[in-house]
C-alpha positions as a Markdown table, in Angstrom:
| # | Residue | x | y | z |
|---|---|---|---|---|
| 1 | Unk | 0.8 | -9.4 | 9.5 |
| 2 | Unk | -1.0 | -7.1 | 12.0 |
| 3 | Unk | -3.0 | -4.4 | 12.4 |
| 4 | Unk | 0.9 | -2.2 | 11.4 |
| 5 | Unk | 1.7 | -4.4 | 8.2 |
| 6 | Unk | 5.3 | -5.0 | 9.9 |
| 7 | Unk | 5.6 | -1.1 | 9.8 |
| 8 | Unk | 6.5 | -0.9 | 13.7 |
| 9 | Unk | 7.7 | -4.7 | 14.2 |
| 10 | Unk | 9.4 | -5.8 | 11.3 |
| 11 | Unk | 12.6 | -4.8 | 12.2 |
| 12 | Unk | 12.6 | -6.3 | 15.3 |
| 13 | Unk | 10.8 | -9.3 | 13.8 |
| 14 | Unk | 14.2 | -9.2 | 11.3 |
| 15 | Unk | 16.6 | -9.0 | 14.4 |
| 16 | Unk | 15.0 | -12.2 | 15.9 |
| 17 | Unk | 14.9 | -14.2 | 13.1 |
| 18 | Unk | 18.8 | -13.4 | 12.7 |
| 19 | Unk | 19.5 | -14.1 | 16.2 |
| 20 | Unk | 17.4 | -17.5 | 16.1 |
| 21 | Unk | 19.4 | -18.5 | 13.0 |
| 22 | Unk | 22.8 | -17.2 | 13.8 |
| 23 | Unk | 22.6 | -14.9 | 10.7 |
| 24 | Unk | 23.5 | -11.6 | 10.0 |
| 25 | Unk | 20.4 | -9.5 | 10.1 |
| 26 | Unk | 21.3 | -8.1 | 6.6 |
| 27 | Unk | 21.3 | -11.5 | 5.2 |
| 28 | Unk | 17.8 | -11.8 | 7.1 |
| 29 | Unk | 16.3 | -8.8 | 5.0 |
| 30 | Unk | 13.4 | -6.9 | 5.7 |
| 31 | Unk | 9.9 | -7.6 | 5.2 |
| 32 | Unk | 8.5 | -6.5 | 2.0 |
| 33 | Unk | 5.7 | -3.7 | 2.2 |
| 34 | Unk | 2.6 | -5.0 | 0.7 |
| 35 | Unk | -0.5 | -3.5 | -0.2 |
| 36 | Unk | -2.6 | -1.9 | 1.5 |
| 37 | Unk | -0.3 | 0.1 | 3.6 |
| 38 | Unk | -2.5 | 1.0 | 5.9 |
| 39 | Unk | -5.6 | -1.8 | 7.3 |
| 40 | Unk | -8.8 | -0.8 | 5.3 |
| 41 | Unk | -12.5 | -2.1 | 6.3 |
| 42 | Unk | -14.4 | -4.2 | 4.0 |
| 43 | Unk | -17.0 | -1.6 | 4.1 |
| 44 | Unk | -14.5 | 0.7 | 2.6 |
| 45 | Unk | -13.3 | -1.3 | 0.0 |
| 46 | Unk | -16.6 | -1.8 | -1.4 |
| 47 | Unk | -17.6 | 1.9 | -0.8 |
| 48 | Unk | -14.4 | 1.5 | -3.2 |
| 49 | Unk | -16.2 | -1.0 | -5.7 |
| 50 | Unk | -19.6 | 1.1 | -5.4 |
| 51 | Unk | -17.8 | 4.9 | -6.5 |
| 52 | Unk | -16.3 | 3.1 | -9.7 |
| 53 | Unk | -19.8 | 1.7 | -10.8 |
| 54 | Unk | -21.7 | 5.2 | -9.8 |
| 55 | Unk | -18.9 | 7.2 | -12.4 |
């Protein structure tokens, strides 16, 4: 996914898929969210990594 995680174009991701396939968008779904909710740095996650081994 991008830089949103499907937060502001899943749904319409979901319509077009149902459209494409002649579906019902309900029997599409919705993407699932998946962590992280928000796009991290890998700076921050090992900022992360280096605050667990100072404590």
């Amino acid at each position: 996914m991008g830089p949103c995680q499907g937060r502001y174009c899943g749904l319409t991701v979901a319509e077009i898929l149902a459209r494409s396939h002649n579906m019902a968008q309900s029997d599409i779904g919705a993407y699932r969210i998946r962590m992280p909710l928000k796009p991290v740095t890998l700076g921050e996650l090992s900022a992360l990594d280096a605050q667990d081994a100072a404590e």
